[in-house]
N, C-alpha and C positions, 0 to 999 in steps of 0.2 A: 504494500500500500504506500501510494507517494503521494505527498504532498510538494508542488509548486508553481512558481510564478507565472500563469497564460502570455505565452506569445502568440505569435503572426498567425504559425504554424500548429496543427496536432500535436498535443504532447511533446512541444521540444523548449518549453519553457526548465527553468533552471530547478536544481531541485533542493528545497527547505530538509524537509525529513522523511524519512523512508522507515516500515515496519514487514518483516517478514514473516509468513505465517506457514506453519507443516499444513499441508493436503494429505487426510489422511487416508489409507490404505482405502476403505469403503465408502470415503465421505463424497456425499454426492453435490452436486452445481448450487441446486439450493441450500445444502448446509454449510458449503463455502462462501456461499453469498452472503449469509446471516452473520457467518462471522468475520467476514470481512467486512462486513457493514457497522458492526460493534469498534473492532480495531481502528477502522477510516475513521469512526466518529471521536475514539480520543487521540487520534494523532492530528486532526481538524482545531480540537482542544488544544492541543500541546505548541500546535504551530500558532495558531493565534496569537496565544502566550506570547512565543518566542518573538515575534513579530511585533508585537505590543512592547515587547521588554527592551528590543533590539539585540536580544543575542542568539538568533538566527543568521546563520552565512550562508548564503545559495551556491550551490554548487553545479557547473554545467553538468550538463549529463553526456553519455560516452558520445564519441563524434560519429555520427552516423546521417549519411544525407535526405534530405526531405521523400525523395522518390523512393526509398528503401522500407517508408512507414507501409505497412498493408493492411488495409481495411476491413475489417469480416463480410464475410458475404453472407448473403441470406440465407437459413436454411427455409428449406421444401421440406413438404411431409415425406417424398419419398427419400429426401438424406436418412432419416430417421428410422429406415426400417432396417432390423436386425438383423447379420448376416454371420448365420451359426454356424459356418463352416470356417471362421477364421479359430485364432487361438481362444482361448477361457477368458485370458488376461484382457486381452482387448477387444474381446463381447463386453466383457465387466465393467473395464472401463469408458465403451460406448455409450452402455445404460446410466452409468452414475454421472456420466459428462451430459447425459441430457437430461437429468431427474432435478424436476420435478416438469418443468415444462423445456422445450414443448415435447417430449416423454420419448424415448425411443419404442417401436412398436414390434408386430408380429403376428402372425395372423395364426388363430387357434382354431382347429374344427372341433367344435362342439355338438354334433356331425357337420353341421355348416359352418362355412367360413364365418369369422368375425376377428375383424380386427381389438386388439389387446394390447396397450401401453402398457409395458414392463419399467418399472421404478426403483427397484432395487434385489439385486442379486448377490450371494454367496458364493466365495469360489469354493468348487470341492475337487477333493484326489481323484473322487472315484469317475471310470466313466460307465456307461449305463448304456450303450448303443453303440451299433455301430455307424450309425447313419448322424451326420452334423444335422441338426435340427431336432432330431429325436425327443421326445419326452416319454417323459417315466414318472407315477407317483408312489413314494414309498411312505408308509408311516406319517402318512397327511401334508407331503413333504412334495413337492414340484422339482423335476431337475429335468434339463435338456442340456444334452448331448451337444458339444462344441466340437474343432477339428480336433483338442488334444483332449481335453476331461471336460468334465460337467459344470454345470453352473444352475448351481438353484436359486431359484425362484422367490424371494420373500414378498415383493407388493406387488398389485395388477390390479389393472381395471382392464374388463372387457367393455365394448362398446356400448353403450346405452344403460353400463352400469355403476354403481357408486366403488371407490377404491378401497381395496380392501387388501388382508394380510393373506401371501399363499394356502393356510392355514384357513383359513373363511372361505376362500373360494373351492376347498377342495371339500370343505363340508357339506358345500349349497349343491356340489355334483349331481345331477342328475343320468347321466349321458358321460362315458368314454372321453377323451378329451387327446390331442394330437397336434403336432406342431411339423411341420415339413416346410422352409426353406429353402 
């Protein structure tokens, strides 16, 4: 989190103070945000302070030229949909880099398709399939099969319904349930 002085240009004003924050192993977009919004708010405190006190010294920030800044680009709904034939690691961290919105998805038959925003998953050892997409429920428990091991399933909403914990959704079952990507 940095605090400083707006120039001409995007973020190439001078820089007051700086706070660094661990992103942790399952933490998802939205719990990075909250607390990165807590920390921005007392370093927002602290720089005022310092700025008021005048023992603040802005410091350039590293040399690097205007055209080098790069913009985020939009996402689409279909950036967002889950592709479980890559590794565990980075299904996992697909989901948590888009949880809470706008959710990364996947389309569940419950015998028919519907689409399913998946919000946060568990990595696990085991794998459970041989097929990337694969799911399996063991002991009330969601896991689908990635290209190296599995990755369970903790929050989802299916389409037109409220979000809930894998654990709730595997109660409400009615109907076999299947994921192929």
């Amino acid at each position: 989190v940095t605090t400083f002085f707006i120039e001409q240009e995007i973020d190439m004003g001078n820089i007051l103070l700086q706070k660094s924050v661990d992103i942790g192993e399952n933490e998802t977009a939205g719990e990075l945000h909250d607390k990165l919004m807590h920390v921005g708010a007392d370093l927002v405190c602290e720089t005022l302070h310092g700025v008021f006190n005048g023992t603040l010294h802005a410091t350039p920030q590293a040399n690097f030229e205007v055209g080098q800044l790069k913009h985020a680009t939009k996402i689409f709904k279909s950036d967002c949909e889950i592709k479980w034939n890559q590794q565990a690691q980075q299904v996992h961290d697909f989901i948590r880099g888009l949880s809470p919105y706008p959710a990364a998805w996947t389309t569940i038959y419950t015998p028919e398709p519907k689409s399913a925003k998946i919000f946060a998953t568990r990595k696990s050892i085991k794998s459970i399939g041989q097929m990337a997409g694969e799911l399996t429920i063991e002991d009330g428990k969601i896991y689908v099969q990635c290209q190296d091991t599995a990755l369970q399933i903790l929050e989802l909403q299916l389409e037109g319904k409220k979000r809930v914990s894998a654990e709730e959704f595997v109660r409400g079952l009615r109907n076999p349930i299947t994921i192929f990507n």
